[in-house]
C-alpha positions as semicolon CSV with decimal commas, in nm:
position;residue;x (nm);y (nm);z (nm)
1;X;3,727;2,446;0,581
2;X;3,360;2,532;0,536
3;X;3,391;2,383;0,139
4;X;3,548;2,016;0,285
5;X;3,229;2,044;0,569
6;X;3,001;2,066;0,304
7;X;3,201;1,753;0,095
8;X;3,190;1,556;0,424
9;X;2,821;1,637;0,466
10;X;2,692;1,562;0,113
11;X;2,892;1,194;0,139
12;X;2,667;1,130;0,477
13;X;2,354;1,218;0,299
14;X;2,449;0,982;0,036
15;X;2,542;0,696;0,262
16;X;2,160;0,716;0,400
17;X;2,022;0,701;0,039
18;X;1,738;0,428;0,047
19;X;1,903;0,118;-0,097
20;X;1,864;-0,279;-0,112
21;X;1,935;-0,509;0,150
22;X;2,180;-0,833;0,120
23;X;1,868;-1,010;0,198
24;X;1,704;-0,985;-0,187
25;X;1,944;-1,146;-0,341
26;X;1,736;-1,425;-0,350
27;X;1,421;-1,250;-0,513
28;X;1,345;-1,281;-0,831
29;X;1,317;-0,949;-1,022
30;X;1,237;-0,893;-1,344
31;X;1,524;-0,729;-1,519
32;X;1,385;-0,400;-1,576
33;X;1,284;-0,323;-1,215
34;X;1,647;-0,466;-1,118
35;X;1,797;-0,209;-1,352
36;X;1,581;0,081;-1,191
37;X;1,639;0,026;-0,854
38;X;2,031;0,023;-0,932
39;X;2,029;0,350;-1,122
40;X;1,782;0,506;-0,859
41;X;1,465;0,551;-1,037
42;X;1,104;0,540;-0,982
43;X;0,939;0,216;-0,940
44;X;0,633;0,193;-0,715
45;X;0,533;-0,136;-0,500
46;X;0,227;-0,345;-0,555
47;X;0,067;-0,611;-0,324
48;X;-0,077;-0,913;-0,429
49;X;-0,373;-0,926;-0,200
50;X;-0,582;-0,690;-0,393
51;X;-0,545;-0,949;-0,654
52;X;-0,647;-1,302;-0,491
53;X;-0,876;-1,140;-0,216
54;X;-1,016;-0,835;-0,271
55;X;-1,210;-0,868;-0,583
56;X;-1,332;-1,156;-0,837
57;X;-1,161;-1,291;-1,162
58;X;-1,123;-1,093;-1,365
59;X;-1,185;-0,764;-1,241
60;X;-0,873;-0,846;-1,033
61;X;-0,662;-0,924;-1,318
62;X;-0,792;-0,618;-1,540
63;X;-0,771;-0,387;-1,267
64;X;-0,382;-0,515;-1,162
65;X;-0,317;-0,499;-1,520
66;X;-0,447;-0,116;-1,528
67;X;-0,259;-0,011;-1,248
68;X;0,048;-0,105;-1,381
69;X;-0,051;0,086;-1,700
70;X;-0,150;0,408;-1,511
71;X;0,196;0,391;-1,307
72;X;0,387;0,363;-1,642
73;X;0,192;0,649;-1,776
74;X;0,308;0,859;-1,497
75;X;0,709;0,772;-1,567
76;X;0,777;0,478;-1,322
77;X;0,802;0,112;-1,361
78;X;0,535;-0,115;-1,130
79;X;0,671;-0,409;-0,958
80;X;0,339;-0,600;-0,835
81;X;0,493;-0,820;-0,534
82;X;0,398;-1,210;-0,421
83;X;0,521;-1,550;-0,350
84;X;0,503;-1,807;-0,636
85;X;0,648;-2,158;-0,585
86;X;0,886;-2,091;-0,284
87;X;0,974;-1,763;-0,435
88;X;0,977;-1,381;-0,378
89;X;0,898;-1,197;-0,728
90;X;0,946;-0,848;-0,760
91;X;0,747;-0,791;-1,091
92;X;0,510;-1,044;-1,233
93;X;0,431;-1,124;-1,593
94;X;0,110;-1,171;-1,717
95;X;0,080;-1,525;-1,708
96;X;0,125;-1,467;-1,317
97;X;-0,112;-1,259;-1,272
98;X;-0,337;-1,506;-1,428
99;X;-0,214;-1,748;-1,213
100;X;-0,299;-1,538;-0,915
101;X;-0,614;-1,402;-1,017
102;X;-0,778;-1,768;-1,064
103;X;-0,614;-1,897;-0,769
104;X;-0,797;-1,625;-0,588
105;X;-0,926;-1,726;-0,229
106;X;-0,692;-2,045;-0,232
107;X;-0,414;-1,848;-0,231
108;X;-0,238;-1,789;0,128
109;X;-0,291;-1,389;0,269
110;X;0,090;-1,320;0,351
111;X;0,151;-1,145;0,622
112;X;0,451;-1,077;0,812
113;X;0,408;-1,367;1,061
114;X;0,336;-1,570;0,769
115;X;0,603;-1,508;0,456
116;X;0,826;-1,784;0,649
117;X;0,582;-2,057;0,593
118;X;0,465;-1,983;0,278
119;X;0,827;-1,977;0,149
120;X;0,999;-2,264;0,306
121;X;0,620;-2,464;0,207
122;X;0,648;-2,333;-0,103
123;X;0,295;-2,225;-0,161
124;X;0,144;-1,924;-0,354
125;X;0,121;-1,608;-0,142
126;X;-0,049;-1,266;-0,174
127;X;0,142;-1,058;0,024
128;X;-0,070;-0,789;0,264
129;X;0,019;-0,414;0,340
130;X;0,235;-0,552;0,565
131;X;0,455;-0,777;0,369
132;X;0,433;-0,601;0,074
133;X;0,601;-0,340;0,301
134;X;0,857;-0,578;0,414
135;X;0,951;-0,703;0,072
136;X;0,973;-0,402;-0,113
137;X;1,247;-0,260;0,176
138;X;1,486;-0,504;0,137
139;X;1,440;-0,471;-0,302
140;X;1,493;-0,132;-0,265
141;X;1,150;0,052;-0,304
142;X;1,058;0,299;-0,142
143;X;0,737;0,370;-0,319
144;X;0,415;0,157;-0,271
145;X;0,073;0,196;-0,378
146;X;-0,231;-0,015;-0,262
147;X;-0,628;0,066;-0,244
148;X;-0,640;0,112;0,182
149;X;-0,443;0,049;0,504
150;X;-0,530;-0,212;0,713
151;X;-0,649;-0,095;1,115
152;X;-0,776;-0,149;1,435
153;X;-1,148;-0,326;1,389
154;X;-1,423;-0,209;1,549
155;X;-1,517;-0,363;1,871
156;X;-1,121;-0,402;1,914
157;X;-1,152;-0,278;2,278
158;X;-1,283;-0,665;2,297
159;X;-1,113;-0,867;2,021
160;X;-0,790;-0,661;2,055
161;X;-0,828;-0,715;1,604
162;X;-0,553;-0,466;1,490
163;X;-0,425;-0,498;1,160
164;X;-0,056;-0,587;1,132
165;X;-0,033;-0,359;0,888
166;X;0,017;-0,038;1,147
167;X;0,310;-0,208;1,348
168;X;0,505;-0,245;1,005
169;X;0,436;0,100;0,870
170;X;0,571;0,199;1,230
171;X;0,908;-0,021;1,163
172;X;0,957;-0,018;0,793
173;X;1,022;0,285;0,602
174;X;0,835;0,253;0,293
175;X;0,582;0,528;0,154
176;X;0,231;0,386;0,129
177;X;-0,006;0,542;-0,096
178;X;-0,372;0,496;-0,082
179;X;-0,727;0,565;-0,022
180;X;-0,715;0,611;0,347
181;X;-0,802;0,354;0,629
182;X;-1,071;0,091;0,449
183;X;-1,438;0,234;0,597
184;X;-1,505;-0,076;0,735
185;X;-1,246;-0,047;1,032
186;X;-1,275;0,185;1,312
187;X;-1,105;0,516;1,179
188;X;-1,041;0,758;1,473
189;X;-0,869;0,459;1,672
190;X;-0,673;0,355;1,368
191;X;-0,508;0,697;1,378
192;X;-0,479;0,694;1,712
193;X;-0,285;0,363;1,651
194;X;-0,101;0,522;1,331
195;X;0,030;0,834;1,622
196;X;0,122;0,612;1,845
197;X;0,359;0,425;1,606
198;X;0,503;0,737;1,453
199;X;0,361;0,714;1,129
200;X;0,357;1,049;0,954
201;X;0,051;1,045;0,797
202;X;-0,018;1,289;0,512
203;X;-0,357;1,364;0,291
204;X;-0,241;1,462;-0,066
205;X;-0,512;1,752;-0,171
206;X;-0,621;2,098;-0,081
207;X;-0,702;2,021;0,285
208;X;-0,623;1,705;0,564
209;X;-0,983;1,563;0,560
210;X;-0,881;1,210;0,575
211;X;-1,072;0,994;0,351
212;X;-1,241;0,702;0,404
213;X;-1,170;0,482;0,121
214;X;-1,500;0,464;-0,080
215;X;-1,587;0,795;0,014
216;X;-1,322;1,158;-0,008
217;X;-1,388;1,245;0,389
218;X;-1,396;1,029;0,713
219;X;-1,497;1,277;0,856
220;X;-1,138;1,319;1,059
221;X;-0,840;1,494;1,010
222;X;-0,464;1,359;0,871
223;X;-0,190;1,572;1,089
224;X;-0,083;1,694;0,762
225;X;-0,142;1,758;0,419
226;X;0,044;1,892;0,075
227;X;-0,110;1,959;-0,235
228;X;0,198;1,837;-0,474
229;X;0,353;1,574;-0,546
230;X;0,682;1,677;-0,536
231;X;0,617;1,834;-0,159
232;X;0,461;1,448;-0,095
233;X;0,833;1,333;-0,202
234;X;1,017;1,612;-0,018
235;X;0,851;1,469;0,306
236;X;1,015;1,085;0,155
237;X;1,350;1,174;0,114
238;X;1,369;1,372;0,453
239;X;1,246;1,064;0,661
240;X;1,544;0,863;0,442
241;X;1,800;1,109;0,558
242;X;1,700;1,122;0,942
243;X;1,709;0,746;0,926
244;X;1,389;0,763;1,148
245;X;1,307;0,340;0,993
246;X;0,923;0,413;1,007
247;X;0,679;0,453;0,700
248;X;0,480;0,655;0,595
249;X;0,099;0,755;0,468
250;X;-0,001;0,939;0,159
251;X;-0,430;0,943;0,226
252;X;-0,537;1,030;-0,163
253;X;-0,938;1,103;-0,141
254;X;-1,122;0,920;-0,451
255;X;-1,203;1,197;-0,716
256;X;-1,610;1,250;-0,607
257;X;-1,711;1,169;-0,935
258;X;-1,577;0,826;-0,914
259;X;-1,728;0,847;-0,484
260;X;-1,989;0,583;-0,351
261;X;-2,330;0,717;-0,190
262;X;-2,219;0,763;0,190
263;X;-2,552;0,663;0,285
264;X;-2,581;0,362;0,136
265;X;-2,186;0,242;0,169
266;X;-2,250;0,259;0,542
267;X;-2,612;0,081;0,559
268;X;-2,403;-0,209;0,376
269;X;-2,108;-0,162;0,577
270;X;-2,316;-0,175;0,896
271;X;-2,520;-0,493;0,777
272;X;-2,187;-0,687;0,634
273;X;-1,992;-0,652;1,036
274;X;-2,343;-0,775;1,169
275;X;-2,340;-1,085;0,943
276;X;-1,949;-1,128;0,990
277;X;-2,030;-1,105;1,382
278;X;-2,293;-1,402;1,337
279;X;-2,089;-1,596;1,162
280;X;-1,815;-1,595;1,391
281;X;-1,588;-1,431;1,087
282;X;-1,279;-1,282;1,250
283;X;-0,893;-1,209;1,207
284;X;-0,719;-1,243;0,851
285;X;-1,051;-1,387;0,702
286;X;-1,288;-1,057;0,810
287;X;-1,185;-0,815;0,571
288;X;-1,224;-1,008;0,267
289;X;-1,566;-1,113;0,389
290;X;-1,664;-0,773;0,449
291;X;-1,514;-0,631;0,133
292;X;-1,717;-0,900;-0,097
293;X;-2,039;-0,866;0,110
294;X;-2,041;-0,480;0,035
295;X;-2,007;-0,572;-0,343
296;X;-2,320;-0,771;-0,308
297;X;-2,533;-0,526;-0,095
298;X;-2,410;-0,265;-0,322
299;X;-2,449;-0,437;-0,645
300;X;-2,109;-0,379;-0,759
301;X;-2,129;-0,019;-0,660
302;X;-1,827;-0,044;-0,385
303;X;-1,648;-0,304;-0,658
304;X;-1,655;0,013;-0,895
305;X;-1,555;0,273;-0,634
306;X;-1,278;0,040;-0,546
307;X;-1,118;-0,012;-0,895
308;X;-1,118;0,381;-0,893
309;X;-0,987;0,498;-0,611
310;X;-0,686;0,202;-0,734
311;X;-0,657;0,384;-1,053
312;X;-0,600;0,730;-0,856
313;X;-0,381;0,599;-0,579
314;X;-0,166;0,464;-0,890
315;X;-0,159;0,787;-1,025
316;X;-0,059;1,009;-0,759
317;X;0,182;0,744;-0,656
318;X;0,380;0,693;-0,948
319;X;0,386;1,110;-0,971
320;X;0,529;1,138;-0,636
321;X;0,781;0,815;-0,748
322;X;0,888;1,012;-1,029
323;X;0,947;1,335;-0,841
324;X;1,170;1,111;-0,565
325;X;1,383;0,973;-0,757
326;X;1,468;1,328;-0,951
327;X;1,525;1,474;-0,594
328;X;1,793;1,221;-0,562
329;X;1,968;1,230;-0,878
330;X;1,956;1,617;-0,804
331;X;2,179;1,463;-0,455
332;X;2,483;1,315;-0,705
């Protein structure tokens, strides 16, 4: 009796296995990714964004191209995410990130509100956090690495500016890897935000300082922290098997060789949100603003912290990839 419990149990666990949705069948995705996702192994999530907004040709295109790279090293396959011609792609070739990286700024910011319009108008979308998030559920991934979270902006208590990137991670259950909350948004609240929406969030290192994108410390704390890999996947594959459909965030502090000055990050943090506020720059367009600004007050020192702390998110996140998908052929 207690053997056929156990049978009964282990065929439950596998029914809540992390798995496509009916709804991808109209993706495209390249043929390798399509044959990973099917035989449960590692692939890890890219967004587009990073590509057409967050930095200039063709850092973009050499530093998506790296990623991928660093994510094979590690054992898993990449599958950078966006919308070309009316179409999802799961996995683009290098002629499309080409295409993306000198489309750049022209290029629609996909979020979740907008990946209906920028399908049925068939434009060319970077997807966000957000619907990077969205689009790599119904694939089948539940891996995804990007530089930083979106979050609430500061002076929010007046513009009520919250990224829609905390709502998903609250609804979809995908892993999201990166670099912390980006500096230039109002950490504590963000959190605060994150709690609310019962988002596990989870520093990967010796301790829960939660980083603050260019820098390894915010100077807050994540809930929670592990120091592997495989304990980061361990905490993925039990929030499959309660079912509890929210995401989750893996804060990985840049290495502090590869760290911008603190000092001087926030002096040209502090001057790029006064010059956004004077020029009236607000909602989807603010963050890319802000992000290019720094690169200029910085002189390319934010541009280089960013590429890194890319390169070690892809790391860590195609580890923890790898070590997920052995915990669940370990399940068969």
């Amino acid at each position: 009796m207690l053997l056929q419990s156990r049978i009964v149990f282990r065929q439950l666990l596998k029914k809540r296995t992390f798995s496509s949705l009916p709804t991808s069948i109209k993706f495209i995705i390249t043929p390798e990714i399509q044959a990973a996702i099917q035989n449960k192994g590692p692939v890890v999530a890219l967004e587009s964004t990073i590509i057409s907004h967050g930095m200039p040709y063709p850092q973009n295109v050499e530093t998506a191209k790296a990623v991928e790279d660093i994510i094979r090293q590690q054992g898993a396959i990449p599958a950078t995410i966006a919308i070309l011609d009316g179409k999802v792609h799961i996995g683009l070739t290098d002629e499309n990130l080409e295409q993306l990286g000198k489309v750049g700024y022209k290029a629609q910011k996909a979020s979740r509100r907008d990946l209906s319009v920028v399908l049925a108008q068939k434009k060319v979308g970077a997807t966000t956090v957000a619907s990077t998030m969205i689009l790599a559920r119904m694939a089948g991934i539940p891996v995804f690495v990007t530089g930083g979270i979106g979050g609430v902006h500061r002076g929010a208590e007046q513009s009520f500016d919250i990224s829609a990137d905390l709502t998903e991670l609250g609804r979809t259950p995908v892993a999201v890897v990166c670099a912390g909350v980006k500096s230039i948004l109002d950490i504590p609240k963000t959190l605060e935000v994150l709690e609310t929406q019962g988002v596990t969030v989870t520093t990967v290192g010796q301790d829960n300082k939660f980083p603050a994108f260019y820098t390894p410390d915010s100077g807050y704390k994540s809930p929670f922290f592990v120091n592997s890999t495989l304990d980061a996947a361990k905490l993925i594959l039990a929030n499959h098997e309660l079912e509890l459909g929210s995401g989750m965030v893996f804060a990985c502090p840049i290495p502090s060789e590869s760290a911008a000055d603190a000092k001087s990050i926030q002096s040209a943090i502090d001057t790029a949100i006064s010059e956004a506020r004077s020029n009236n720059v607000r909602g989807k367009d603010e963050t890319p603003f802000l992000l290019k600004r720094i690169a200029e007050l910085t002189k390319g020192g934010s541009l280089t912290a960013n590429i890194a702390l890319v390169k070690n998110n892809a790391k860590i996140g195609g580890q923890i990839a790898v070590q997920l998908a052995h915990l669940k052929q370990q399940q068969k």
